[in-house]
N, C-alpha and C positions, 0 to 999 in steps of 0.2 A: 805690756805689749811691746815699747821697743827693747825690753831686754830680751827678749825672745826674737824680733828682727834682728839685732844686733849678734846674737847666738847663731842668727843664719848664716849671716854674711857674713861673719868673723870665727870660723871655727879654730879650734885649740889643736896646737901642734901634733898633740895625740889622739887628735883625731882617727876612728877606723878608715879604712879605707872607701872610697863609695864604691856601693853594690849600687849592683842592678835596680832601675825602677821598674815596674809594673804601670805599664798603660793600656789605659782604658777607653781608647779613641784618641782623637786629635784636638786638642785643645790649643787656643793661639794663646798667645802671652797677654793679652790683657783679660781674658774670660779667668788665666789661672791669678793673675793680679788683684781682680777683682773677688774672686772665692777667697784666697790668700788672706787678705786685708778684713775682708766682710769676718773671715773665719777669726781670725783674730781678735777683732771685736767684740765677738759672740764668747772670745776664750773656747773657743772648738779648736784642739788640739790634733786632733786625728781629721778634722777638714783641712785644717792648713797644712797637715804632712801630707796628706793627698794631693792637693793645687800646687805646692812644691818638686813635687815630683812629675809634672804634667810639662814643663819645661826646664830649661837649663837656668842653673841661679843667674847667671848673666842676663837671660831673659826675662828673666822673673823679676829682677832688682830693674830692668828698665822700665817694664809694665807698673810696678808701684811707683816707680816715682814720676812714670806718665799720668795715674791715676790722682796722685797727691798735687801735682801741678794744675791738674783739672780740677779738682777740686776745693783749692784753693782760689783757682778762677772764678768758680762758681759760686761760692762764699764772698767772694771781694763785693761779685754782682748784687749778691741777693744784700748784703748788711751795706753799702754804696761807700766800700771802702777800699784803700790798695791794697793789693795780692801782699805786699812786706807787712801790715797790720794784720792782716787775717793771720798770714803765717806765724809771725812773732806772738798772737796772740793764745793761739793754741799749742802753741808750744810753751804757755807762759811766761814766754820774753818780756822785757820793758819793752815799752816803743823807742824806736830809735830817734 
């Protein structure tokens, strides 16, 4: 999963050019953060190329990492630990 985020946000110089997306209504940048993420999870390939394209990467890359902040928050609450342990931990860091 983050090599394929990282594939987002980091395209190669030879990159094609971007085309046109196709939208399908109005989606706000955390509905598409949330499909994005969830869709990557699942390993659904063609969901996350769809919520990608429902806004701009710049929007899209703030909505996940507003999601992962919350969520992080949320995890700190529920296991009665700080936000730097949850984090570190799921990311398999030592504790600092």
């Amino acid at each position: 999963m983050l090599s394929r985020l990282r594939k987002f946000f980091a395209p190669s110089a030879n990159a094609a050019p971007p085309v046109a997306r196709r939208d399908t209504g109005q989606h706000n940048i955390f509905e598409a953060a949330a499909t994005y993420v969830s869709a990557c999870a699942d390993e659904d390939e063609d969901r996350s190329d769809e919520a990608a394209g429902w806004v701009s990467p710049e929007a899209l890359s703030f909505g996940i990492s507003e999601l992962a902040c919350r969520a992080v928050i949320a995890l700190a609450r529920e296991r009665d630990e700080s936000p730097q342990t949850v984090a570190r931990s799921l990311l398999g860091l030592p504790v600092a």
